[in-house]
C-alpha positions, 0 to 999 in steps of 0.5 A: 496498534496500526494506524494505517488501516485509517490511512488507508480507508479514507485516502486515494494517492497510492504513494500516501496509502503506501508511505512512500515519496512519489519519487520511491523506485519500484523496489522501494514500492514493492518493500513497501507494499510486502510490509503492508501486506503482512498486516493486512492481508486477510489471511493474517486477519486484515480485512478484504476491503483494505488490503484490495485498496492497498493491491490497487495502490501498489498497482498505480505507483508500480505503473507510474514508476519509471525507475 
């Protein structure tokens, strides 16, 4: 089963909600969020609220990231 969903509900630091180091280049953040999204998507079953939390998540660490 995937636990992330978990993860995803109850944090806010986008790095943590992706799996990634806040140090991750924006390649890195983009793999992550695209494996992510495979599985929460709602088009592949996720639900509507998660994956919006995972866009925002992927919005924050992709404008903070400097690399």
């Amino acid at each position: 089963p995937d636990d992330t969903v978990l993860l995803i509900g109850e944090q806010t630091n986008p790095y943590k909600i992706l799996g990634i180091q806040q140090n991750a280049t924006k390649k890195d953040i983009t793999n992550a969020f695209r494996s992510l999204a495979k599985i929460h998507h709602p088009d592949a079953g996720g639900n509507s609220d998660t994956f919006k939390k995972l866009r925002r998540a992927y919005e924050q660490a992709i404008n903070n990231s400097t690399t």
